[in-house]
N, C-alpha and C positions, 0 to 999 in steps of 0.2 A: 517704235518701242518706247514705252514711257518709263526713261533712265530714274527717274526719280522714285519709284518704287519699285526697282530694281534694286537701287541700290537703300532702299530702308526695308526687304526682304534679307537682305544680303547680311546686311548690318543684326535684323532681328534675329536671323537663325543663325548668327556665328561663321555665317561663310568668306573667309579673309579673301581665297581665290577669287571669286569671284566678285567680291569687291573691287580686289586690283585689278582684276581684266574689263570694270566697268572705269574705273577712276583713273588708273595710273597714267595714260596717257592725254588725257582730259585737259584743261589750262585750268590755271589757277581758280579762277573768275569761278569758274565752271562748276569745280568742285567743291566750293564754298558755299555755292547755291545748292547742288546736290547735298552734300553733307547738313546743310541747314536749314532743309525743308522738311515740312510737315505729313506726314501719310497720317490718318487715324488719330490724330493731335500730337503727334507725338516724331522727332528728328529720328535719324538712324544711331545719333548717339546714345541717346536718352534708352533707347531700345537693348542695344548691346551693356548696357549698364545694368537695366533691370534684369537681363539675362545673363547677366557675368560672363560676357564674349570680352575674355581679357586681350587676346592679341586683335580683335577685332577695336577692341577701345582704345589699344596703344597706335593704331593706323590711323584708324579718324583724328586723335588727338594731333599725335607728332609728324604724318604726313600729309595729311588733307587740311590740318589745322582746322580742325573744328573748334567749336568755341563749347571751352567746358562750362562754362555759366548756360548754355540754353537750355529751356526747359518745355516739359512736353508733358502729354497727359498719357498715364500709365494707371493698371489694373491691377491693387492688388487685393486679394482675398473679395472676387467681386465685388471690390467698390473703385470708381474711377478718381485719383489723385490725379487733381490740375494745378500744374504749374510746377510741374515736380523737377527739378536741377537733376544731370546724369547723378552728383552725388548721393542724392536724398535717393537714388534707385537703388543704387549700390548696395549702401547703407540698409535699407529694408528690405533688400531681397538676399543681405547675409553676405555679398560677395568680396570680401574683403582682399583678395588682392587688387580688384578695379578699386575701392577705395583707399587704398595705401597711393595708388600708381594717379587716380585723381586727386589725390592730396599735395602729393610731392609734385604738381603739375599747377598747384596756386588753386585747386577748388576753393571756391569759401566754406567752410567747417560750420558756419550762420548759415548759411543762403538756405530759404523756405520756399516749401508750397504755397500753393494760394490761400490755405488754412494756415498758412505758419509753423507748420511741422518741420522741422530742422532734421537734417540726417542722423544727427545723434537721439533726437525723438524717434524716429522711425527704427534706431537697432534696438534701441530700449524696448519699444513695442514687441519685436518681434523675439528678444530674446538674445541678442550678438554679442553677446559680452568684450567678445573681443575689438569689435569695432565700438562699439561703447570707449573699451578705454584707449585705446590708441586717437580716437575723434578727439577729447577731452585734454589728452596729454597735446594733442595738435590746437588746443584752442576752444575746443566747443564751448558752448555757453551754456551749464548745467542748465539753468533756469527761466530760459526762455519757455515761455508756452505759445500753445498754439488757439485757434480762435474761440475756444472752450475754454480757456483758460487751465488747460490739464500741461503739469512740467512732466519735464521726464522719469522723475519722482513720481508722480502719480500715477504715471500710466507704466511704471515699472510694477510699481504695487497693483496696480487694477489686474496686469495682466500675470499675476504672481511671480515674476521675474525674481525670485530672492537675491541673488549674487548681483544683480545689478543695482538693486533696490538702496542692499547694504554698502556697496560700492560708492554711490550717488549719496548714500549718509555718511560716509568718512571722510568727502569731498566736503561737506559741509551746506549739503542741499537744505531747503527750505520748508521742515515738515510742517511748517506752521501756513503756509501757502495756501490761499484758495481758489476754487474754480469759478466759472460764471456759475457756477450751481448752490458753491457755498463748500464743496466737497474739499478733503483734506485729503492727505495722502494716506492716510488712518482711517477714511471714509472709505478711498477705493478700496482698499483692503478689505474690508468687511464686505462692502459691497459686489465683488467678486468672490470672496470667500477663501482668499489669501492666506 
């Protein structure tokens, strides 16, 4: 039986039991390797994050000690993100108790994609308000961009996000910013029709 994607099924569909009837009696060594191998580019943590299996994230985390920095490539809105931190999954699939609980667990509130998309990019994108402000209040870096040069300003306003948009302007975001395109945060707006 091949343990290792056993247990990144296990981990993907939120199955805690059956995690522990593959891990809990495992050695250390063991489960480190398991918990930190790759199925389909992607770890069994990184999986349980984009799918907001929160009791399965607090098992990897605090019992198999997984390592919350690994990163793995994930799907979303059919397009494939490489290099994506369990955070940056959290964060853009909306699941905000796994990012509260990866927070207070030392994630980096920075750590990027291999495009440079920050977690706090990816709630902007998607609309999280909530994760938005608590990322922000923990640290986030409004103004980091990603290899477009689009901040989380921009791609608040591209994606019409208004409460977030206005949010990231009271903060004191940088509407005067540009992209590798030349685009403003004024730009996407129109340009979506914001």
């Amino acid at each position: 039986m091949d343990f290792k994607n056993v247990v990144y099924n296990a981990a993907r569909d939120g199955k805690l039991r059956r995690l522990k009837v593959f891990l809990d009696h495992r050695s250390a060594e063991e489960v480190l390797m398991l918990v930190g191998s790759k199925t389909n580019g992607a770890t069994p943590l990184v999986m349980a994050c984009r799918n907001g299996h929160y009791q399965v994230v607090e098992y990897l985390v605090e019992r198999c000690n997984a390592d919350i920095e690994q990163v793995g490539s994930v799907v979303f809105d059919g397009e494939t993100i490489e290099g994506a931190p369990p955070l940056w999954c959290a964060a853009a699939a909306g699941h905000f108790p796994v990012v509260k609980f990866l927070v207070k667990r030392g994630a980096s509130v920075n750590s990027t994609t291999r495009t440079n998309s920050t977690p706090l990019r990816a709630a902007c994108f998607d609309g999280h308000f909530e994760i938005v402000k608590f990322l922000i209040e923990e640290g986030a870096d409004i103004e980091v961009s990603n290899r477009h040069g689009h901040t989380c300003l921009m791609i608040a306003c591209y994606k019409g996000h208004f409460r977030i948009a206005q949010y990231l302007l009271t903060l004191g975001a940088n509407v005067n910013r540009k992209s590798v395109k030349g685009n403003t945060a004024l730009h996407d707006c129109a340009e979506s029709g914001s």
